[in-house]
C-alpha positions in Angstrom: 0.0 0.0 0.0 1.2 3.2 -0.5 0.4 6.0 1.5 -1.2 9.1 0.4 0.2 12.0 2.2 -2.0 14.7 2.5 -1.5 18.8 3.2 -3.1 22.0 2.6 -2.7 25.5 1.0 -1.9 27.3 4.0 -4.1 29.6 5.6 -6.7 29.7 8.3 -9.2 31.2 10.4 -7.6 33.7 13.0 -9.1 33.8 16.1 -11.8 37.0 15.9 -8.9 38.6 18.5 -5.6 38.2 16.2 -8.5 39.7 13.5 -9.3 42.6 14.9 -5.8 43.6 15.7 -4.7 42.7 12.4 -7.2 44.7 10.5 -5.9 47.6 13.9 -2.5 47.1 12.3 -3.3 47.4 8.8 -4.9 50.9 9.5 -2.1 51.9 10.9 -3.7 52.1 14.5 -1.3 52.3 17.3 -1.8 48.5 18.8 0.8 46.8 22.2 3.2 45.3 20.0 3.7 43.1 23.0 0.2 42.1 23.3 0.0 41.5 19.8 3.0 39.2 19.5 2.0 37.0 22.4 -1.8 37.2 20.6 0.2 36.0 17.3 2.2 33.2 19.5 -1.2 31.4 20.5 -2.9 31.6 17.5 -0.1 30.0 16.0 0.1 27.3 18.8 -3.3 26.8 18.2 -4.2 26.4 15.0 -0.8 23.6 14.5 -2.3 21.5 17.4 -5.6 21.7 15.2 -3.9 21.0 12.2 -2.0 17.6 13.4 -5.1 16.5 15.4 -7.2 15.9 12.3 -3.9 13.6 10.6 -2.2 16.6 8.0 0.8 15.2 7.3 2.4 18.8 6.6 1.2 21.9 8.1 1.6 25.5 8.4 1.7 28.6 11.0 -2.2 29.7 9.4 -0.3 32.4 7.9 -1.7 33.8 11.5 0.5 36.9 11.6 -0.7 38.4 8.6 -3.3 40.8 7.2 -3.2 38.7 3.8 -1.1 36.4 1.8 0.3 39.0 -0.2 -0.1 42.5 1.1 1.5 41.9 4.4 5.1 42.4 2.5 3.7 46.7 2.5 4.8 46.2 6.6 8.2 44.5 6.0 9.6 46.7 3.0 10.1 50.5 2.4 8.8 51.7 -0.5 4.9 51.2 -0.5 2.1 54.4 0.2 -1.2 55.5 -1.3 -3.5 53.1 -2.5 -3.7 51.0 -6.0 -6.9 50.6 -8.3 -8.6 47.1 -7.5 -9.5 45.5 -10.4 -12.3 42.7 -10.7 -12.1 39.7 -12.4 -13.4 39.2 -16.0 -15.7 36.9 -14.7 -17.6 39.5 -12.4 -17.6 42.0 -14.8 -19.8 39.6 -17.4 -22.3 39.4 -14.4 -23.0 42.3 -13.0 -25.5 41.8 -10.3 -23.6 38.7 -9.0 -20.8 41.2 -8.5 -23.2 43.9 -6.6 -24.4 41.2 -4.6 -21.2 40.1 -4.0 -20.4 43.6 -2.8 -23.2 44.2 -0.7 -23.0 40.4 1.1 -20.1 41.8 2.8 -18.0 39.2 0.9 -15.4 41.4 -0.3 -12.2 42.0 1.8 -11.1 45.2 2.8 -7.3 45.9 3.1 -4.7 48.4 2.3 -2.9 47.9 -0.9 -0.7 50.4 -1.6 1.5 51.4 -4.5 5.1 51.0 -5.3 6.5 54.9 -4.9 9.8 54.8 -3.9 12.9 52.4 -3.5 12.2 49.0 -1.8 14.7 48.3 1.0 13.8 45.3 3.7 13.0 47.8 7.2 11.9 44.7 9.0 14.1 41.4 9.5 12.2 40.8 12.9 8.6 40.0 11.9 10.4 37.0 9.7 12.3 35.6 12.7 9.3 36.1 15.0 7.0 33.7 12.3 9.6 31.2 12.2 10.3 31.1 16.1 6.4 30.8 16.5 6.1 28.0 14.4 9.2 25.9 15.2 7.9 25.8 18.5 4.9 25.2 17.8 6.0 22.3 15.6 8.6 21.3 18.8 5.4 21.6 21.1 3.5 18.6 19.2 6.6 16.6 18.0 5.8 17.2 14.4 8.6 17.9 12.0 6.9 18.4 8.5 6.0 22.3 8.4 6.0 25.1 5.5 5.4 28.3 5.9 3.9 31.1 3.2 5.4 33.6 0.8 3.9 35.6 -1.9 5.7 35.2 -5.7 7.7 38.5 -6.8 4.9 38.0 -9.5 2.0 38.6 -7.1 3.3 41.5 -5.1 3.7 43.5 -8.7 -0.2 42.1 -9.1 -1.5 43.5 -6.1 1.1 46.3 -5.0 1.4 47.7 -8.5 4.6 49.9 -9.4 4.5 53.8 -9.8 8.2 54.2 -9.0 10.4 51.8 -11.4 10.5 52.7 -14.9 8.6 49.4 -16.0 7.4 46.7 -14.7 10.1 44.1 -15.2 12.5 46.5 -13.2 9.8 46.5 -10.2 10.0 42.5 -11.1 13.7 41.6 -10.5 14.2 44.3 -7.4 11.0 42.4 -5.7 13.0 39.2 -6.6 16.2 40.7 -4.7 13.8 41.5 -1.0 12.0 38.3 -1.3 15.2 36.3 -1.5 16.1 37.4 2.2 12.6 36.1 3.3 12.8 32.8 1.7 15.9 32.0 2.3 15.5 32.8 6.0 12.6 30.2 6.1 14.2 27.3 4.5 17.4 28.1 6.5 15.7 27.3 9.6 14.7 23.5 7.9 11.1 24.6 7.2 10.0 24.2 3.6 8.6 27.2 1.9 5.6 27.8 -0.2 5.4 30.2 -2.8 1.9 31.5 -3.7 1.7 32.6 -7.8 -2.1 33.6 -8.7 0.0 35.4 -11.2 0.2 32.4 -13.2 -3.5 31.8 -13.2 -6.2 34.4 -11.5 -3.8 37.3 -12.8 -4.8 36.3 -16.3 -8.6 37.3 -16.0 -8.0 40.1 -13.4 -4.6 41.7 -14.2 -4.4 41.0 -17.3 -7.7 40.9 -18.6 -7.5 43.3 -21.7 -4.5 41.8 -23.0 -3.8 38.6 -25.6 -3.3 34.9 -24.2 0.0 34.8 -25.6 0.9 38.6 -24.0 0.5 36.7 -21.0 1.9 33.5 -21.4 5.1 35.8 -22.0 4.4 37.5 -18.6 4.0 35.0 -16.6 7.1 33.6 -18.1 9.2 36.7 -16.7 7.5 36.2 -13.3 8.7 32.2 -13.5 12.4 34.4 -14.6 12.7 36.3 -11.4 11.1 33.8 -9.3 13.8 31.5 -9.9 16.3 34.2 -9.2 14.9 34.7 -5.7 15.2 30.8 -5.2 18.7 30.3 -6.7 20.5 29.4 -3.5 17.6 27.3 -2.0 17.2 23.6 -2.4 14.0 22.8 -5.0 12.8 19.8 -2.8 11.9 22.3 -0.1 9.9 24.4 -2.3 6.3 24.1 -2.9 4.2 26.2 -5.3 0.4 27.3 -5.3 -1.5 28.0 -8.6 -4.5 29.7 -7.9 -7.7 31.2 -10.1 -9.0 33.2 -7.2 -10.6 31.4 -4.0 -14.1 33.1 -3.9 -17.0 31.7 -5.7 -18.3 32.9 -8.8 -18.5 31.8 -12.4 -14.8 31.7 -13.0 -15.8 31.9 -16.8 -12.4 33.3 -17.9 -10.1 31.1 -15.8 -6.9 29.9 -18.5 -6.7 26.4 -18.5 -4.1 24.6 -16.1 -2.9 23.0 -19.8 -1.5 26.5 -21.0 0.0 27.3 -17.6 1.5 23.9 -16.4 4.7 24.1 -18.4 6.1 27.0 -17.9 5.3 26.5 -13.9 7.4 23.5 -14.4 10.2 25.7 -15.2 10.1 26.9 -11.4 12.5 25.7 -9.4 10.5 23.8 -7.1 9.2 20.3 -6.6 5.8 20.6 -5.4 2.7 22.1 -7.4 -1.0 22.8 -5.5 -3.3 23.1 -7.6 -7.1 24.0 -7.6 -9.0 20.5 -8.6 -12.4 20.6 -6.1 -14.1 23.2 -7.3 -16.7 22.8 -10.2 -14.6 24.8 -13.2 -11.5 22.6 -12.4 -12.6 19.7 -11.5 -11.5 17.8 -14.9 -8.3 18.9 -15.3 -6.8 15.5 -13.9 -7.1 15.1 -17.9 -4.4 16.9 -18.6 -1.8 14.5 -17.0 -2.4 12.8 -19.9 -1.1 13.9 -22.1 1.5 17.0 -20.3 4.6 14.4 -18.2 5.3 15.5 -14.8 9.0 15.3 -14.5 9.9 12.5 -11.7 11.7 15.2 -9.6 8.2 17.3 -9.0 5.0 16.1 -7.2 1.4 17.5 -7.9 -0.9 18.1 -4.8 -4.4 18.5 -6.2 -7.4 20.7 -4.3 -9.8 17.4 -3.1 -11.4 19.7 -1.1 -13.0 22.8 -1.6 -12.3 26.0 0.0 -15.4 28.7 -0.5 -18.2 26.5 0.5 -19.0 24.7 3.8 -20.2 21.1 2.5 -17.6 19.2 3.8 -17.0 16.8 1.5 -18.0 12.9 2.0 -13.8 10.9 2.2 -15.7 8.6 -0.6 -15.7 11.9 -3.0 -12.0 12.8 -1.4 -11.2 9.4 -2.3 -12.4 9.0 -6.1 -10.9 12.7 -7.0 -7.4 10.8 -5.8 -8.0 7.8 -7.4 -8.6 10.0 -10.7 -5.1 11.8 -10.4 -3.3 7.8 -9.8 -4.6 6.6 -12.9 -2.1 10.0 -15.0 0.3 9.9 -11.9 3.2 7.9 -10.5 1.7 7.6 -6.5 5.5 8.9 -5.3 4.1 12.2 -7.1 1.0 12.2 -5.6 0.1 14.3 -2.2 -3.6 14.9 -1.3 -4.6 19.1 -0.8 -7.0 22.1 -0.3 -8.0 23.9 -3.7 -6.6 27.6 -1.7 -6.8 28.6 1.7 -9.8 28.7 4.1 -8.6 32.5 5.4 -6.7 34.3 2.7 -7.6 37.8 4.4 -7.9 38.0 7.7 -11.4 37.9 9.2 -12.8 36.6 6.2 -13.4 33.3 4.6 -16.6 31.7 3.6 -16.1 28.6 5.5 -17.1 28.6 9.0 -13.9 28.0 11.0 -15.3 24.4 13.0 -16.1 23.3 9.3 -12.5 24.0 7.9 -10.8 21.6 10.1 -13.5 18.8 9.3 -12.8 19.2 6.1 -9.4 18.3 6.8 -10.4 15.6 8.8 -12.4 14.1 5.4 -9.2 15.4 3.8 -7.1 12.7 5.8 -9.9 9.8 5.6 -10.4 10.3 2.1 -6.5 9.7 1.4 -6.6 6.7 3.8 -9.2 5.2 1.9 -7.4 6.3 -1.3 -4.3 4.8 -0.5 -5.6 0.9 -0.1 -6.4 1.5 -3.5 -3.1 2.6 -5.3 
């Protein structure tokens, strides 16, 4: 039998404390840094007990200290003021009152995102070393040794902190690619594997880059894959994970590129490990392409078995069959079981109730069990 390890995307709920301070924080309200730490120190605590009680074979901090999975960087790096246009995705836009409803529900997140307006230069090594500290213990606290921790691309800072200071966008590109070395590199140093989110190579397509030509973007994403692997040069692919996302709300994801035109040139990342969205309804088929597209036997594909916008929790018989589809195109040592995104990718929001996510993670771990007297 071979055993179906299983894992997840990254982040989840924050207690309704941490949120409230963290949205305090991301208004620039004056908060107890003390109180906050230690408030960041038990979430953290926390949510790994959680994680290892319901059977994850790797888990992660929550991404508990931060306001998002991207736009925390504005708090670690000089450089960022104002605020950026938000764009919706081509999807919304083609359904208009979806979008208003979606509005008016509540269900849109509000955060700062600021603009690139001056020179980027790291002002905060501590908050790093505080994350890693929190969650080595943590890990030490429940004798658990597989962890990862979260890191946006270069690609999806430029997305969502867009530049107004470099003369292009490729410059802003390749200096983001300098700061985020020190950050990843400080994770894997501590013997923690990293995870690099890149919506860039996937929801950036119908929000982004929405006006522009398939292959226009097929040649930007392939700069983003460029400077990623610049940031990653001196770090070990095998403890490098990567996370492909089309954009973890619901909606009609109409415009979403296929994983087929996107899944090579993510293979030219230098990393070993791809999550990919496969639960939800729009990707649900793309096992298929494993047919014909050859992983190469140093990288592993972690499909989404379990969906991250809605609160069904998912029967381990479904969990199972969506594994079983991936074994028939994939060799089982390149096979781990995952989450399609994570369950809180802004603080204090996420559509599925917080007693709910980590039953889904229990299916998760049943479903893979069952999965794996069948391989």
């Amino acid at each position: 039998m071979v055993k179906i390890k299983t894992t997840h995307v990254g982040s989840l709920p924050r207690s309704n404390e941490l949120s409230i301070l963290l949205a305090s924080k991301d208004n620039h309200e004056k908060i107890d840094i003390i109180s906050f730490d230690e408030v960041v120190k038990k979430n953290v605590s926390e949510v790994v007990k959680k994680q290892i009680n319901t059977g994850i074979d790797s888990v992660s901090d929550g991404e508990m200290s931060k306001i998002s999975y991207a736009t925390y960087i504005k708090d670690r790096v000089d450089g960022f003021s104002g605020e950026s246009e938000r764009k919706a995705p081509k999807d919304l836009d083609d359904f208009p009152s979806f979008k208003k409803k979606l509005i008016l529900s509540g269900g849109t997140p509000t955060y700062k995102r600021p603009c690139c307006t001056s020179e980027l230069k790291i002002k905060d090594e501590d908050s790093i070393n505080k994350d890693i500290l929190n969650f080595k213990n943590a890990l030490e606290e429940n004798s658990h040794t597989d962890g990862f921790m979260n890191s946006p691309s270069p690609g999806v800072i430029c997305n969502f902190l867009p530049n107004k200071f470099y003369k292009n966008d490729d410059e802003y590109l390749e200096k983001l690619s300098d700061i985020m070395k020190f950050e990843y590199e400080k994770i894997t140093g501590n013997g923690l594997s990293i995870q690099i989110d890149c919506p860039d190579l996937a929801l950036s397509r119908h929000m982004i880059y929405k006006e522009i030509s398939e292959k226009d973007f097929l040649e930007r994403a392939n700069k983003h894959v460029e400077v990623l692997n610049n940031s990653l040069s001196n770090i070990d692919p095998s403890k490098v994970r990567m996370h492909i996302c089309w954009g973890n709300y619901e909606g009609p994801h109409t415009h979403d590129i296929g994983l087929d035109k996107i899944i090579g040139l993510a293979f030219k990342a230098n990393v070993s490990k791809y999550l990919i969205e496969s639960a939800n309804p729009r990707h649900a088929h793309e096992w298929e392409v494993f047919e014909n597209i050859k992983v190469p036997k140093d990288k592993m594909i972690i499909p989404g078995v379990v969906e991250s916008t809605s609160n069904f929790i998912e029967h381990p018989d479904v969990i199972k069959h969506r594994i079983l589809a991936f074994s028939r195109v994939l060799e089982p040592n390149q096979l781990m079981a995952g989450t399609d995104c994570g369950f809180s990718t802004f603080a204090g929001y996420g559509n599925v109730d917080e007693d709910i996510v980590y039953k889904k993670l229990e299916a998760l771990v049943a479903g893979a069990e069952l999965a794996s007297k069948l391989i």
